[in-house]
N, C-alpha and C positions, 0 to 999 in steps of 0.2 A: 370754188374760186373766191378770195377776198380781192377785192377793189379799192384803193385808197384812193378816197377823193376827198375836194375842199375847194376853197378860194382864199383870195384876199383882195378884197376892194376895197378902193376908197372917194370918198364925193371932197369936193371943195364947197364950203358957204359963208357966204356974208352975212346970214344971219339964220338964228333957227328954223331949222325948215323942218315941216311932217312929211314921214317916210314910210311908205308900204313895202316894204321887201315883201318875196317869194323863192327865197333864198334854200328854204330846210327841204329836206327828206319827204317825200309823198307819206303821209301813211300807211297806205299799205305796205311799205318796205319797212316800216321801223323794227318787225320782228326779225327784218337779216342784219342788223346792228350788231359790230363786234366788238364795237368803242362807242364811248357816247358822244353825241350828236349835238353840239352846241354852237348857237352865234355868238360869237365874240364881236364886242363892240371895243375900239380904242378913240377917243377916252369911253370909260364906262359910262354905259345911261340908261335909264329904267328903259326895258323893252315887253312885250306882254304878247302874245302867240293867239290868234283867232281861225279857224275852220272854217272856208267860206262856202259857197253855195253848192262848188262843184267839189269838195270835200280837199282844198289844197291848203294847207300850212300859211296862214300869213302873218307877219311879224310887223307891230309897229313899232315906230319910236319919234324922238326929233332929233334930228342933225342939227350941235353945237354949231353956234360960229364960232367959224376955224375950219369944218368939216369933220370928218368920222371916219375912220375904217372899218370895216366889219370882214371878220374870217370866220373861217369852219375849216374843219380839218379830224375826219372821222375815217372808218374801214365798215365798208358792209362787206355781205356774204353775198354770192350771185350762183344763180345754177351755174354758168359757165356753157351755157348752150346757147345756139347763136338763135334771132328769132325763131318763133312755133310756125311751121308751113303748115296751112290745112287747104290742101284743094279741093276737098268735097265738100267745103264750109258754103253752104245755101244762103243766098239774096234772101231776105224776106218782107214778103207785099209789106207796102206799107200799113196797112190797114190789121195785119199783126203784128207791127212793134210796140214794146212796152210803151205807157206814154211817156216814160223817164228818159224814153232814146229819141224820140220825134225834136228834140230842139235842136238835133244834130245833123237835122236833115235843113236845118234854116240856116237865110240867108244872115251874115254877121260883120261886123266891123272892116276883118278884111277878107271877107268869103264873100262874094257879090254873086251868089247864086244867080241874078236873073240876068245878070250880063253874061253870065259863061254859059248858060242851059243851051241854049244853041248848037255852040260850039260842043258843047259834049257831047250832046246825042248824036251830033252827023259826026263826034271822030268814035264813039265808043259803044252806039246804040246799034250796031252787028253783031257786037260780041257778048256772047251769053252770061244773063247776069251770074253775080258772082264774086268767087275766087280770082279768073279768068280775067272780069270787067278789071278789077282792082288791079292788078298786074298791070294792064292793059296800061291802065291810065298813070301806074307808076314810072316804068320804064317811057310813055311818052312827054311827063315832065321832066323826068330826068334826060333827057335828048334836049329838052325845048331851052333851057335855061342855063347859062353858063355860071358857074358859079365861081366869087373870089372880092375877099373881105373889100375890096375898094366899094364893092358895087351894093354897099350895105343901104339901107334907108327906110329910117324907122318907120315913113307914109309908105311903105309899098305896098299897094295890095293883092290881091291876086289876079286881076284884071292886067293889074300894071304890071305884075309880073310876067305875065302871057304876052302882053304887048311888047316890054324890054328884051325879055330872053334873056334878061341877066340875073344875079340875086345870091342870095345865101341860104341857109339853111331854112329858116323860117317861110322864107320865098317858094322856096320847093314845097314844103309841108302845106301852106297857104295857097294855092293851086291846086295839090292835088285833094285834097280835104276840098275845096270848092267843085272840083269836077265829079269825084262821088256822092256830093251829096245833089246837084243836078242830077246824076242817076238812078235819086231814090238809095243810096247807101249811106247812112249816117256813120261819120265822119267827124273826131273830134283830135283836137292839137295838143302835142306833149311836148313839155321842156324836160333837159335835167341834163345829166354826165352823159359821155360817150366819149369815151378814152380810146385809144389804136392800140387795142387789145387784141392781139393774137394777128395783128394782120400789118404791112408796110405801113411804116410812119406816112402819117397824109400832111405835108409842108402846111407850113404856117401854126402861127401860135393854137394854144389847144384853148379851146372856147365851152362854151355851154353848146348844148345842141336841140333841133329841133326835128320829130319828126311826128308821126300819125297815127291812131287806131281807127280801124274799120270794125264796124259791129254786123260781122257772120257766124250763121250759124247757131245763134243765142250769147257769144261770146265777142273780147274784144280782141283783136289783131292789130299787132305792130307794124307799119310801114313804114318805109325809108326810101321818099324819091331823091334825096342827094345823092345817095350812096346808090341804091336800087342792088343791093342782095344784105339776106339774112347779116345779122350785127352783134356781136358779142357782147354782154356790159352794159347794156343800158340800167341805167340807173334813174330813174322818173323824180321829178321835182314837184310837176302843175301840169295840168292839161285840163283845158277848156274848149269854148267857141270856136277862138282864135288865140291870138295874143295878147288881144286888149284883157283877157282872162287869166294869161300865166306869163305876165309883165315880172320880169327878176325885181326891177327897183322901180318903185315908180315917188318922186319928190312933188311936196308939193309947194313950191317954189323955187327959184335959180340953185342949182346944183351945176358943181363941174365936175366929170370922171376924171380924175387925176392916177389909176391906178387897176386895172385889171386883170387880176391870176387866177387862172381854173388850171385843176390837176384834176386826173381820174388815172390811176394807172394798177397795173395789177399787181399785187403783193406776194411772197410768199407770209406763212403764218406766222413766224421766228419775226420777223419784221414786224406785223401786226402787231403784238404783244408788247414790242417795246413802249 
């Protein structure tokens, strides 16, 4: 299956601002690239690409005054399968996780591990670790939180999530990543495309999306408490901590959004090519 995704954003500024985008293609995806993969900057300005800690694509540059647009507009390749289910995928003690997985068992910017531990154990510590636990705690944020673009707020965090019962994607992803990693399951946040691929258009403008890996089994696993079943098309941008780790833009001075377009949709190949 090819996938045709992109943006088009744009900042307002009054004066040069330094700019970290998280904008491009994870690496591990660049070998399903069917077109090439470029940031476009209007006006043009030197930009230079760095690999950060958690291996995500960052771009810098400075925003003229006046502001900048930046686009992309490329086709990957996707299996075309909707998330991998593994229910015999094994919890394991912590005390055998690699040490490369144990920072995802910690508490982070908006994961408030010791505020939710509690609350976890008395809704989730019945049910046998796991496949099982994960589900468990999937399907009960996705009940807890209503979701819908008003209710957006870049301070929320997953406490405050719990406590509002409102939010958006990130919101969900940010709760449940806090509630498995109280259970001993390290738990880490992905951004990128999620197009309404093969399934009813879901109302409202199409966005970037956020959701979850759980590490079972020796491996990692995709979650989706918005949504809560298997998803077509994902397409990964950044995953970290939280989101202070796979922030799409982050300026370092007054910026206005004056502009926001995500596309992810599915292609035939004859279109591709063009």
């Amino acid at each position: 299956m090819l996938i045709r995704c992109g943006y088009t954003i744009r900042f307002a500024a009054t004066a040069p601002t330094p700019l970290m985008a998280m904008l491009s293609l994870h690496p591990s995806r660049n070998r399903d690239l069917q077109t090439p993969h470029r940031l476009m900057t209007t006006p043009d300005v030197p930009i230079y690409d760095y690999v950060d800690a958690f291996g995500n694509t960052c771009t810098r540059m400075i925003i003229p005054e006046g502001g900048i647009t930046l686009s992309c507009d490329f086709v990957v390749e996707d299996s075309g399968l909707p998330d991998r289910q593994s229910p015999d995928a094994i919890q394991h003690p912590v005390a055998d996780l690699p040490d490369d997985i144990l920072v995802y068992l910690l508490g982070s910017r908006y994961c408030e591990t010791d505020r939710l531990s509690d609350t976890a154990w008395n809704l989730f510590g019945h049910i046998a670790p796991g496949w099982d636990r994960v589900e468990a705690i999937v399907a009960w944020v996705h009940h807890r939180i209503k979701f819908g673009y008003p209710n957006a707020r870049a301070t929320r965090t997953a406490w405050d999530a719990h406590q509002e019962q409102v939010g958006v994607c990130r919101d969900f992803a940010h709760l449940a990543v806090t509630l498995c990693r109280c259970m001993n399951i390290p738990a880490r946040y992905c951004t990128g495309y999620l197009g309404d691929i093969r399934i009813e258009p879901i109302p409202g403008p199409m966005d970037f999306s956020a959701w979850f890996d759980v590490y079972l089994g020796g491996e990692w696993h995709s979650f989706d408490a918005r949504h809560n079943y298997p998803r077509i098309g994902r397409v990964l941008m950044a995953r970290g901590r939280d989101a202070t780790d796979t922030a799409l833009t982050t300026a370092f001075g007054p910026t206005t959004l004056t502009r926001f377009d995500v596309h992810a949709d599915e292609v035939a190949s004859e279109v591709a090519e063009r």
